[in-house]
LOPA-973206 format. One record per residue: z, x, y of N, C-alpha, C in turn; residue in three letters. Coordinates in steps of 0.05 Angstrom, whole numbers, padded with zeros to 5 digits. Layout:
LOPA-973206
      nz      nx      ny     caz     cax     cay      cz      cx      cy    r
       Z       X       Y       Z       X       Y       Z       X       Y  ALA
...
//
This chain:
LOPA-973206
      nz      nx      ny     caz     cax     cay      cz      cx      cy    r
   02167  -01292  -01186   02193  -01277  -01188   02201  -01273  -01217  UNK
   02214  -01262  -01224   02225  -01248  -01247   02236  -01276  -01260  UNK
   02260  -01278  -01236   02270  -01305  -01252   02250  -01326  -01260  UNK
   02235  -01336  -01236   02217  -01357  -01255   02200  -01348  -01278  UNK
   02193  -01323  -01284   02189  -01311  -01308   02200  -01319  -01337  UNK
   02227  -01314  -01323   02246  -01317  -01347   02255  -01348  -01359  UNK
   02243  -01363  -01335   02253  -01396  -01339   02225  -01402  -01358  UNK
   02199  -01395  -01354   02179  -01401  -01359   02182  -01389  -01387  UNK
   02184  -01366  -01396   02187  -01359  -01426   02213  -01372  -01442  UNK
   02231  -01387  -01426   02253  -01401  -01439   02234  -01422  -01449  UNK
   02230  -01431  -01436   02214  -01468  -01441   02193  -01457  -01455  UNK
   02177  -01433  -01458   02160  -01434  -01473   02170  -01429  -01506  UNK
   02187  -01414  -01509   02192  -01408  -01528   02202  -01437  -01544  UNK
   02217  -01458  -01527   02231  -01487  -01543   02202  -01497  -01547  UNK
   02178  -01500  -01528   02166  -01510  -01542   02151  -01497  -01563  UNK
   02147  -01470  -01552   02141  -01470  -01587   02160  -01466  -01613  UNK
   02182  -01473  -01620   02202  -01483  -01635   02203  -01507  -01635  UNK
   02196  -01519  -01617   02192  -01554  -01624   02165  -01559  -01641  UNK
   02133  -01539  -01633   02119  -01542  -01653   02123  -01538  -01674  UNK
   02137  -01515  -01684   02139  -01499  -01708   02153  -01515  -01726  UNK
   02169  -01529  -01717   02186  -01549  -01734   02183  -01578  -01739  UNK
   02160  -01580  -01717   02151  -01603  -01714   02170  -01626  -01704  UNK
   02181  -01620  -01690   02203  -01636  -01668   02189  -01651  -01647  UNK
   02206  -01672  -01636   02196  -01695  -01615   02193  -01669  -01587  UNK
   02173  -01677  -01572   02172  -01663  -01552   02199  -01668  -01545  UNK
   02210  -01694  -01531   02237  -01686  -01525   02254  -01671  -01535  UNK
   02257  -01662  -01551   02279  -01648  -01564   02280  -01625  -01556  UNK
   02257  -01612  -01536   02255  -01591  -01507   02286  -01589  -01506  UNK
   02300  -01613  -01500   02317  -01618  -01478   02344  -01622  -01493  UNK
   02347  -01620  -01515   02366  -01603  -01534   02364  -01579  -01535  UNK
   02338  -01563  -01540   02339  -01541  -01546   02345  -01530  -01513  UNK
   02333  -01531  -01491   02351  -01514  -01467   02381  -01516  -01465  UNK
   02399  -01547  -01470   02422  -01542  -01478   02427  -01528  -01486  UNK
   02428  -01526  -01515   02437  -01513  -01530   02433  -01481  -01530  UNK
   02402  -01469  -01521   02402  -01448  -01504   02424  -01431  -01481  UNK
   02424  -01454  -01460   02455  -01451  -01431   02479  -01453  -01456  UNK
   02485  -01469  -01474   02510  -01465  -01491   02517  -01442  -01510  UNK
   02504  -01431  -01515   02502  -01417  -01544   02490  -01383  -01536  UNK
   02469  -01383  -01520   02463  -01353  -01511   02474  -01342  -01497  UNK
   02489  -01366  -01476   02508  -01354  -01453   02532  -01355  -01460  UNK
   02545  -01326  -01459   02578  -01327  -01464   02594  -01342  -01440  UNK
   02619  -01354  -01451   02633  -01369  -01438   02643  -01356  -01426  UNK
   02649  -01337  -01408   02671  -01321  -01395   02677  -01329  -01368  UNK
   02701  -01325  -01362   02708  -01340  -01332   02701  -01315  -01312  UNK
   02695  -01330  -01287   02687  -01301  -01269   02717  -01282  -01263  UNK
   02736  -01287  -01260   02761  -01266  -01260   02759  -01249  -01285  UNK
   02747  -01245  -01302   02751  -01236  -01329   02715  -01223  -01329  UNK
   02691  -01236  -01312   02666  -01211  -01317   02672  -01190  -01307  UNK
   02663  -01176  -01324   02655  -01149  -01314   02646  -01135  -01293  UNK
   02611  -01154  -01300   02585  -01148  -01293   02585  -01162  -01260  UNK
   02608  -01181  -01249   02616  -01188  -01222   02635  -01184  -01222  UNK
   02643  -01153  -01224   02671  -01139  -01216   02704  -01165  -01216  UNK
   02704  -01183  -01234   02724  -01203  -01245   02727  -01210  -01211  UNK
   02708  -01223  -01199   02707  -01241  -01172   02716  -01274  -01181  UNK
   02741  -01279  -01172   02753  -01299  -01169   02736  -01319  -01173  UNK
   02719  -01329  -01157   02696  -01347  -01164   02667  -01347  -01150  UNK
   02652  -01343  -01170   02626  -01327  -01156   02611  -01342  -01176  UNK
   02585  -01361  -01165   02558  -01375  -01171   02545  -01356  -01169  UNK
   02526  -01354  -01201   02501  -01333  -01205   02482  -01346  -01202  UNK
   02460  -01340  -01192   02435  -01341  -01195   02430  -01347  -01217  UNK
   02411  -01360  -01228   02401  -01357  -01252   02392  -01335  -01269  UNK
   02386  -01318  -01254   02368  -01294  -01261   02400  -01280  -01276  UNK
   02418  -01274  -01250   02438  -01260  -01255   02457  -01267  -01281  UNK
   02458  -01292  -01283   02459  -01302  -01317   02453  -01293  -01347  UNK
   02411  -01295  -01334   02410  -01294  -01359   02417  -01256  -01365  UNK
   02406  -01236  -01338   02418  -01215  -01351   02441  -01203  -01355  UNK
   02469  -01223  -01339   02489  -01210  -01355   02495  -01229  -01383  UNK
   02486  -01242  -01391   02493  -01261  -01417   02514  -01273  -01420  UNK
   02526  -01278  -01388   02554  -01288  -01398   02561  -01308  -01370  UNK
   02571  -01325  -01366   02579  -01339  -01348   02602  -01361  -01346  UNK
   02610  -01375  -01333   02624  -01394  -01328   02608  -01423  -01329  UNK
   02619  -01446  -01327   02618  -01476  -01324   02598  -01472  -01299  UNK
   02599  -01465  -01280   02575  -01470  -01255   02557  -01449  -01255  UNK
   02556  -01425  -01267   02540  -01402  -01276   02517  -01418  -01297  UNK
   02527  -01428  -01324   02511  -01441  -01333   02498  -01468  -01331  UNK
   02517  -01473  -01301   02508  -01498  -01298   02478  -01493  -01280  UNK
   02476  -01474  -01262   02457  -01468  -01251   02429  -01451  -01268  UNK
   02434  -01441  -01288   02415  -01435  -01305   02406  -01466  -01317  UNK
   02412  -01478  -01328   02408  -01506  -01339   02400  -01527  -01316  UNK
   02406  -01528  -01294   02388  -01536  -01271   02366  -01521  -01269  UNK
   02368  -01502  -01260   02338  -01487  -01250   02323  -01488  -01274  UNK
   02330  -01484  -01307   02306  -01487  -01322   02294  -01529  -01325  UNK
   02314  -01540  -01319   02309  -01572  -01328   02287  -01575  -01292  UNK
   02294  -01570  -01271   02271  -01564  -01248   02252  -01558  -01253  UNK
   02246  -01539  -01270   02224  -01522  -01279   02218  -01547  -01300  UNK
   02225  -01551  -01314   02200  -01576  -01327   02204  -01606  -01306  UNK
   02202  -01603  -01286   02198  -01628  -01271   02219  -01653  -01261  UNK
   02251  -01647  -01280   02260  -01666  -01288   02283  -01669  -01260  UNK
   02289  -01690  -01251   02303  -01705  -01226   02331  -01697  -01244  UNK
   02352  -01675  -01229   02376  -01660  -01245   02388  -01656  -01216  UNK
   02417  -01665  -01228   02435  -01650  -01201   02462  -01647  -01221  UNK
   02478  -01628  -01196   02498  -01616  -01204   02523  -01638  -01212  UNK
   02531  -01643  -01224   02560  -01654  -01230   02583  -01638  -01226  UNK
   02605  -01645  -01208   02630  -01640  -01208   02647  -01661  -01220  UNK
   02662  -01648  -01242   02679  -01669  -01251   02708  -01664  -01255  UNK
   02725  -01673  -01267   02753  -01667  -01273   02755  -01655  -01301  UNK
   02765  -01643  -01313   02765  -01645  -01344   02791  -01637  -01352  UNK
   02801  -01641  -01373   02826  -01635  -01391   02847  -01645  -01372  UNK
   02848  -01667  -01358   02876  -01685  -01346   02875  -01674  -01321  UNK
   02856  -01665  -01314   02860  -01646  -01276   02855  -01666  -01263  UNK
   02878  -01669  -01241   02874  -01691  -01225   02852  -01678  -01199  UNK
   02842  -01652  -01211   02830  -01640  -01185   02808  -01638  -01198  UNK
   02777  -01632  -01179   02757  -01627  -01194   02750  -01601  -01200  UNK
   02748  -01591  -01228   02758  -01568  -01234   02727  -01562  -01260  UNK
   02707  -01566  -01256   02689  -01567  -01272   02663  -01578  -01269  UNK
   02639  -01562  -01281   02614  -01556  -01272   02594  -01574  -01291  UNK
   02581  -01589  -01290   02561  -01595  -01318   02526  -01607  -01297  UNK
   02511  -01605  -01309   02488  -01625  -01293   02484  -01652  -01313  UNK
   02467  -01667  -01286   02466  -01696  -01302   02432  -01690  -01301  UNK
   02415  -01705  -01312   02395  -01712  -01320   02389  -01751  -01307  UNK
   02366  -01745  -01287   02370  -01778  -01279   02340  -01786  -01291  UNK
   02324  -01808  -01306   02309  -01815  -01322   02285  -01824  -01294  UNK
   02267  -01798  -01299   02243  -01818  -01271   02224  -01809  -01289  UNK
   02199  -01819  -01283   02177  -01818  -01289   02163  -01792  -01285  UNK
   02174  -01774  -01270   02165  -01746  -01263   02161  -01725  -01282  UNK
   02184  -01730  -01304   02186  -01705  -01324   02154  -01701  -01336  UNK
   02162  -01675  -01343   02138  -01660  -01353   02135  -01675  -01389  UNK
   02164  -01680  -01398   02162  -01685  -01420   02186  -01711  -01418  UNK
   02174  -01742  -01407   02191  -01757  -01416   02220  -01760  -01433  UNK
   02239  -01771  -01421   02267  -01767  -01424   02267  -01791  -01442  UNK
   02280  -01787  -01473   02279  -01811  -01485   02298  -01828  -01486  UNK
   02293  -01852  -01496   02320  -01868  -01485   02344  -01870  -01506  UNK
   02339  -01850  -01522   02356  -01857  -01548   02378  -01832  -01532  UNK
   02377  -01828  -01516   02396  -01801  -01500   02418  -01826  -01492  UNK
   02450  -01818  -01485   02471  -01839  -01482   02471  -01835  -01452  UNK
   02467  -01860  -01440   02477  -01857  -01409   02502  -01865  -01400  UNK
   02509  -01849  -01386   02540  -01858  -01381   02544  -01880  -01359  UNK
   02512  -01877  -01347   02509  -01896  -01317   02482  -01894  -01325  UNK
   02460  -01929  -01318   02439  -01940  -01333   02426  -01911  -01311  UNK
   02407  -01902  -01326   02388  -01882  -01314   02397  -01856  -01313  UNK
   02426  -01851  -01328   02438  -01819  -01316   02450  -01809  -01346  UNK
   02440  -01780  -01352   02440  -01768  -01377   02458  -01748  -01360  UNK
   02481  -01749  -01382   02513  -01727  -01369   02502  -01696  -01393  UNK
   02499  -01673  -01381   02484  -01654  -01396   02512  -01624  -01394  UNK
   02532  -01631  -01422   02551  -01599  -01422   02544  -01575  -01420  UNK
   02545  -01553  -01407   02536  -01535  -01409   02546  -01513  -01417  UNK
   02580  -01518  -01426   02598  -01500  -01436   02598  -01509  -01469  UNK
   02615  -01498  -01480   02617  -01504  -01514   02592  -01502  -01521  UNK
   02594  -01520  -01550   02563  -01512  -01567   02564  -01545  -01575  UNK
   02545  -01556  -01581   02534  -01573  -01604   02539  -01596  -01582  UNK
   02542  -01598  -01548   02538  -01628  -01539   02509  -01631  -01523  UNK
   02493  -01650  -01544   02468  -01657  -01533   02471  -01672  -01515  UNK
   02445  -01681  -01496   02448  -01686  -01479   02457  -01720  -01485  UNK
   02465  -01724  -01462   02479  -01757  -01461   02509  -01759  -01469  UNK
   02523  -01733  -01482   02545  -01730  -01500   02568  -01722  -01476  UNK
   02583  -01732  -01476   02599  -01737  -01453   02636  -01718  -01461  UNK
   02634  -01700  -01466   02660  -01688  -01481   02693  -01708  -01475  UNK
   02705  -01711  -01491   02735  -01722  -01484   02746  -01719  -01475  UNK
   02738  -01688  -01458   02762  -01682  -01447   02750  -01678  -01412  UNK
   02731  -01701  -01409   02712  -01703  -01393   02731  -01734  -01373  UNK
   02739  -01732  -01346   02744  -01761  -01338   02723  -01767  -01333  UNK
   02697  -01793  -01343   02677  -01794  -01342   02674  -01806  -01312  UNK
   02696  -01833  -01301   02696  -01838  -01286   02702  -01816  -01264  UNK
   02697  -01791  -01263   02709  -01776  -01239   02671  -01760  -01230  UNK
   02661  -01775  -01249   02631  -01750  -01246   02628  -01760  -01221  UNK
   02620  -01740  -01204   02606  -01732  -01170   02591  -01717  -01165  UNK
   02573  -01718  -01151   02553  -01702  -01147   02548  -01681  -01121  UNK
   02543  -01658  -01126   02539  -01635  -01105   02528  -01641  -01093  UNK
   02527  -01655  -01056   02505  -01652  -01048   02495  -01627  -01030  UNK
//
């Protein structure tokens, strides 16, 4: 499929920017962050365009990367489907953020198994022994980085 196309030339491209610079294979797993943070515009779905400003509407990944812009669960599903694609045991986090007593926010976690294609290192912060909290909004939070305005104790998972 197209999309796994496009997941496969994501990961190819970090790693080769992890060769080029000579970076820890892990550091894969910064650079797709920072990829879902930084290439994809933050826009809320009432305000896209490209999904006629639909109240709340989950993209595909595909649909992501070609409109370049998404929300908290938009990028959260591009950043799943590429962290799947290298092997890695990822699920969705619902959490609270900025004092919402409601759950009002998208991120994935990262859980540490022996499966990954490229070992998860342990110098990553777990918020729970074995579980890497991964932002997918803003810029500059690597993985394990838990934002402030995050109730850490509220993370739950999609099943």
């Amino acid at each position: 499929s197209e999309e796994k196309n496009a997941i496969v030339a994501i990961i190819n491209s970090a790693y080769q920017i992890c060769q080029k610079y000579s970076l820890a294979d892990f550091e894969l797993y910064d650079l797709v962050l920072a990829f879902c943070q930084k290439n994809i515009n933050y826009v809320l779905d009432e305000d896209s365009a490209p999904i006629n400003k639909t109240p709340e509407y989950f993209r595909f990944a595909a649909e992501t990367l070609f409109d370049g812009e998404g929300d908290c669960d938009c990028k959260s599903v591009l950043a799943y489907r590429i962290f799947k694609a290298l092997n890695v045991d990822v699920e969705f986090a619902l959490v609270k953020a900025g004092n919402s007593t409601e759950y009002n926010h998208v991120a994935v976690v990262l859980r540490k198994t022996s499966s990954a294609l490229v070992p998860i290192p342990n110098t990553y912060q777990e918020y729970e022994p074995g579980k890497i909290y991964c932002e997918t909004t803003g810029f500059g939070h690597a993985p394990g980085t838990v934002p402030s305005d995050i109730d850490q104790s509220s993370i739950s998972f999609l099943k």
